[in-house]
MITI-6600 format. One record per residue (C-alpha): x, z, y. Coordinates in nm, 2 decimals. Layout:
! residues N
+--------+--------+--------+
:      u :      w :      v :
+--------+--------+--------+
:      X :      Z :      Y :
...
+--------+--------+--------+
! end
This chain:
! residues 200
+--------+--------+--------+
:      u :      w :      v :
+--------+--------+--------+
:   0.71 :   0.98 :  -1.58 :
:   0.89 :   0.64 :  -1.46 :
:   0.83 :   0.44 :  -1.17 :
:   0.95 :   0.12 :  -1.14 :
:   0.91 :  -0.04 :  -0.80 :
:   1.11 :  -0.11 :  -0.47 :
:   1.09 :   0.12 :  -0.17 :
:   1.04 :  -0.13 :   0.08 :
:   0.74 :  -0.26 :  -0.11 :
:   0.38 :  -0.13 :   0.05 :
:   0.25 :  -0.13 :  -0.27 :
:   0.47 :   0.02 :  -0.39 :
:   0.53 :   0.30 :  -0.11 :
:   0.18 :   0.40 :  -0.17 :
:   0.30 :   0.55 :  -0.50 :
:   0.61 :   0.72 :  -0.39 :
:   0.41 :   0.90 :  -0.08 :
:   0.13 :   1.00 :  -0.35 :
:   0.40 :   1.13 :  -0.57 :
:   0.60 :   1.28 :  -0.26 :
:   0.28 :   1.44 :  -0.12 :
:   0.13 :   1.59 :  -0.48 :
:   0.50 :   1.70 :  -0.58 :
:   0.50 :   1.56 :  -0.90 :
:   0.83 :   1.49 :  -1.09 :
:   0.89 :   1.13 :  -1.16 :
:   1.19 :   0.91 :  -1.24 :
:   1.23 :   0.62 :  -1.01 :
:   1.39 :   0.29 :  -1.11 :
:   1.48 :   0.01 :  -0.84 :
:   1.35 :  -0.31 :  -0.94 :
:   1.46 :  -0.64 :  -0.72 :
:   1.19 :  -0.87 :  -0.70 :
:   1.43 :  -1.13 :  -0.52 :
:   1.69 :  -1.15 :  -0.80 :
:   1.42 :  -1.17 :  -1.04 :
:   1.45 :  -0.84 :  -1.24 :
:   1.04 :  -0.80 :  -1.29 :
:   1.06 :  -1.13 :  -1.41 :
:   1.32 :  -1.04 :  -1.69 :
:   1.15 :  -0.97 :  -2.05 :
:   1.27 :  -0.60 :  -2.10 :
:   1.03 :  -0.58 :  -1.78 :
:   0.76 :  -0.83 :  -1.86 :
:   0.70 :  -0.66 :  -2.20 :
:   0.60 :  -0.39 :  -2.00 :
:   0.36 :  -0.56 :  -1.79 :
:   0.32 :  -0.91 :  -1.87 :
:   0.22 :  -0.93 :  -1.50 :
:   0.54 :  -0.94 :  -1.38 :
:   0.48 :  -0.68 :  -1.08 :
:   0.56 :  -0.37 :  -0.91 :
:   0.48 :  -0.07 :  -0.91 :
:   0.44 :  -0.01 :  -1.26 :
:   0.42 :   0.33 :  -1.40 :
:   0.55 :   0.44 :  -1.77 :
:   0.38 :   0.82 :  -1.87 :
:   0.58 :   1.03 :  -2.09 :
:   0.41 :   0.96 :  -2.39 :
:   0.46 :   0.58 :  -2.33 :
:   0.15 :   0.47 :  -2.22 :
:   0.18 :   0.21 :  -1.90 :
:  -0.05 :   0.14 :  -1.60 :
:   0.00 :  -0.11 :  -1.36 :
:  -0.13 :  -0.22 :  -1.00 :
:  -0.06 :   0.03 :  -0.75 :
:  -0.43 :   0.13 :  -0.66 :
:  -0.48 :   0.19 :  -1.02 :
:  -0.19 :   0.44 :  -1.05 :
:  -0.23 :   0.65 :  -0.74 :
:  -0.59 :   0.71 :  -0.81 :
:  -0.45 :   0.84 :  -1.16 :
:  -0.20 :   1.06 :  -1.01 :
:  -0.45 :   1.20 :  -0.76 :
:  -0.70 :   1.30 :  -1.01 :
:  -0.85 :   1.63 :  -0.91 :
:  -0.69 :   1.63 :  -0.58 :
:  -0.82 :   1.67 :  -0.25 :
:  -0.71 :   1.30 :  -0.16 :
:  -0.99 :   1.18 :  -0.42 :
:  -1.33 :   1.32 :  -0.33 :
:  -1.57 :   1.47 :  -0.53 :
:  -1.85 :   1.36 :  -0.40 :
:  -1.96 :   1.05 :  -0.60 :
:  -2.08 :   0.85 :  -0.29 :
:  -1.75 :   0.98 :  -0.10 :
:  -1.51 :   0.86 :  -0.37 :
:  -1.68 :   0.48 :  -0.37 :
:  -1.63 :   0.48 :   0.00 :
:  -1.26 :   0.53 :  -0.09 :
:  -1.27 :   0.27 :  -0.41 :
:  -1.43 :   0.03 :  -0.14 :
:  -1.16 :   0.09 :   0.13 :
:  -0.90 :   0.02 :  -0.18 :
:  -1.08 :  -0.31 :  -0.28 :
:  -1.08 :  -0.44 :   0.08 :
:  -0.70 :  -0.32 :   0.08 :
:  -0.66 :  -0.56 :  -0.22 :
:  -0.89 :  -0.85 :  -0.12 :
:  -0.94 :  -0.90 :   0.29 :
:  -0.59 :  -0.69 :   0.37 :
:  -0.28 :  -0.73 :   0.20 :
:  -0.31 :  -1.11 :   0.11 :
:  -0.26 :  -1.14 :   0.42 :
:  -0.05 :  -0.87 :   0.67 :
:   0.11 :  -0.82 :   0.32 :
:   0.27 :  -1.20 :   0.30 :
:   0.31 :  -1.23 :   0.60 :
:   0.56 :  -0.99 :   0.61 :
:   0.69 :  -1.11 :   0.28 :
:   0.75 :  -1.43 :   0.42 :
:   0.92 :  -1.26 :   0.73 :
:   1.09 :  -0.99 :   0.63 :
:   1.19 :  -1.05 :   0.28 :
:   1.27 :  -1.43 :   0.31 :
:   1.34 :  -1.46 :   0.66 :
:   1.05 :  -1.68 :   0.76 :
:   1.22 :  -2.01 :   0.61 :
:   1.08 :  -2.35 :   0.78 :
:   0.89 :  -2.45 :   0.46 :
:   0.62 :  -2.12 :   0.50 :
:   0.61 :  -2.12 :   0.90 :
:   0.25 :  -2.29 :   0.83 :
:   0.18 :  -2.05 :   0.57 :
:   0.30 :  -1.76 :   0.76 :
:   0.13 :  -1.87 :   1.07 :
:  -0.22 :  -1.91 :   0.83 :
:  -0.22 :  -1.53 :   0.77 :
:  -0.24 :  -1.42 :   1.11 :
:  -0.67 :  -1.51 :   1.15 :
:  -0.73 :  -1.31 :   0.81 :
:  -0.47 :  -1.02 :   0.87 :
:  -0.64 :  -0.98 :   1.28 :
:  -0.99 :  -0.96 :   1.11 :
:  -0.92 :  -0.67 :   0.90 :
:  -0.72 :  -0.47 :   1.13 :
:  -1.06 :  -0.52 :   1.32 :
:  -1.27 :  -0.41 :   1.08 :
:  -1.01 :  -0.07 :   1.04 :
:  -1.07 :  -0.02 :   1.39 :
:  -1.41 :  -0.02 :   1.42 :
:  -1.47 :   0.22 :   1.12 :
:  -1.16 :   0.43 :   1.31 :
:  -1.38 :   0.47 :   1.65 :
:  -1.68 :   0.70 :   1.45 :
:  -1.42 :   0.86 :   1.23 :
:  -1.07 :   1.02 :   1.20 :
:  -0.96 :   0.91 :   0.91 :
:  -1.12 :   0.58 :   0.68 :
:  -1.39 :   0.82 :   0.47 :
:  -1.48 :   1.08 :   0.73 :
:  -1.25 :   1.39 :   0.86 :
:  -1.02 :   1.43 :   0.52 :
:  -0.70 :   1.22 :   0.43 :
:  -0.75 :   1.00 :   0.12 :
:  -0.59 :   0.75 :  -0.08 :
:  -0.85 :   0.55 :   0.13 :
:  -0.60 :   0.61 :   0.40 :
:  -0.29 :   0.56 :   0.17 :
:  -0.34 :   0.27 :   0.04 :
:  -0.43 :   0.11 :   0.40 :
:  -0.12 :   0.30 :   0.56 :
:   0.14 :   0.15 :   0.38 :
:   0.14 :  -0.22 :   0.46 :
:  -0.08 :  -0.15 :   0.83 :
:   0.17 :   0.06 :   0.94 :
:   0.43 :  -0.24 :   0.93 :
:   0.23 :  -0.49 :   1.03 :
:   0.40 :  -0.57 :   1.32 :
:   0.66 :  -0.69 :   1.05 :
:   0.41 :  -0.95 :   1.00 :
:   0.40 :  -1.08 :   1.34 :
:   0.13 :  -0.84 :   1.39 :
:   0.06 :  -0.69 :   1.74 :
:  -0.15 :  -0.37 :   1.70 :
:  -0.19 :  -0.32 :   2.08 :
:  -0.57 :  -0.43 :   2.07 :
:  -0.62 :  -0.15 :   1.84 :
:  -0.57 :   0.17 :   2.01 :
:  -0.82 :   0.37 :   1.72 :
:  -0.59 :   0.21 :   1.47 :
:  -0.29 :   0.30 :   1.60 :
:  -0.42 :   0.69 :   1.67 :
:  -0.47 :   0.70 :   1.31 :
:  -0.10 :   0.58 :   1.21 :
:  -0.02 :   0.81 :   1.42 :
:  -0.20 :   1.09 :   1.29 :
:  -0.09 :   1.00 :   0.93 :
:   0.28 :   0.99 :   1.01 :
:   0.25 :   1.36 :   1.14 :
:   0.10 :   1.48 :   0.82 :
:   0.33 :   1.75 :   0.68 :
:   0.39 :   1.59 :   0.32 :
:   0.45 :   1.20 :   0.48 :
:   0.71 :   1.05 :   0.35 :
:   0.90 :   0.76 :   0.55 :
:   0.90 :   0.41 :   0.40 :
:   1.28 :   0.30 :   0.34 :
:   1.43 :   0.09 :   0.54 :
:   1.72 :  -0.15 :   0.48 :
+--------+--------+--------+
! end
């Protein structure tokens, strides 16, 4: 299998630590988002969406959005439960990822990191901070009854919150009001198959 996507991308990390942690053989191709390869129409005709991660099976078959993907890779792992109720806990953990999350600890970063907070998105930037504070709440307060997001077991509950709360602060985000929040980064970055986002 392929995986286009960029290392330094949360959503995209999620995929490489799912394939990292399950061990499964992949190919994976850089994409630059800033120079405008996803938007280039060998890539587009891929996914018309224009985004990363995208994943290309063998057999030429395509799937997109990164939640999407991992929860096909982990099929029949332990990081997807069995238990019916205890695998929509985890598909509700990923939609609040996705919706109340990442639009906005997510682009605030963006706007830091990969652009270098330019004048014309301080406001923007600075508009993310309310949202992004309310959901690292809501993370902490689930964190003070449980270890991990869906009771005592790693998920992709956990995954897919990991990768863009545990650079937060990248985002202007101060995690020291969350001391539950940042025992469970913690506890994730000790697990024996983590695998470091890259840096550069």
């Amino acid at each position: 299998m392929q995986i286009y996507g960029d290392y330094q991308s949360g959503n995209c990390y999620k995929v490489a630590w799912v394939l990292h942690y399950l061990n499964q053989p992949h190919q994976w191709i850089d994409v630059d988002i800033l120079a405008g390869e996803a938007q280039q129409p060998a890539f587009t005709a891929l996914n018309a969406n224009a985004k990363i991660p995208l994943l290309v099976l063998e057999d030429g078959r395509f799937l997109s959005e990164s939640n999407a993907i991992i929860n096909y890779l982990a099929r029949g792992s332990a990081l997807l439960p069995s238990d019916p109720y205890r695998y929509a806990k985890v598909l509700q953990w990923q939609f609040f990822e996705q919706y109340s999350h990442e639009p906005y600890i997510a682009t605030a970063r963006f706007i830091n990191r990969y652009l270098g907070l330019p004048d014309e998105r301080r406001a923007e930037y600075a508009s993310k901070q309310v949202g992004g504070h309310r959901a690292l709440a809501v993370m902490e307060q689930q964190l003070q009854s449980t270890r991990y997001l869906v009771g005592d077991q790693l998920t992709l509950a956990d995954i897919s919150l990991y990768a863009y709360s545990h650079v937060a602060d990248e985002g202007g985000f101060d995690l020291a009001d969350y001391p539950q929040l940042r025992r469970w980064l913690e506890d994730i970055a000790r697990q024996p198959n983590h695998l470091p986002m890259a840096t550069g």
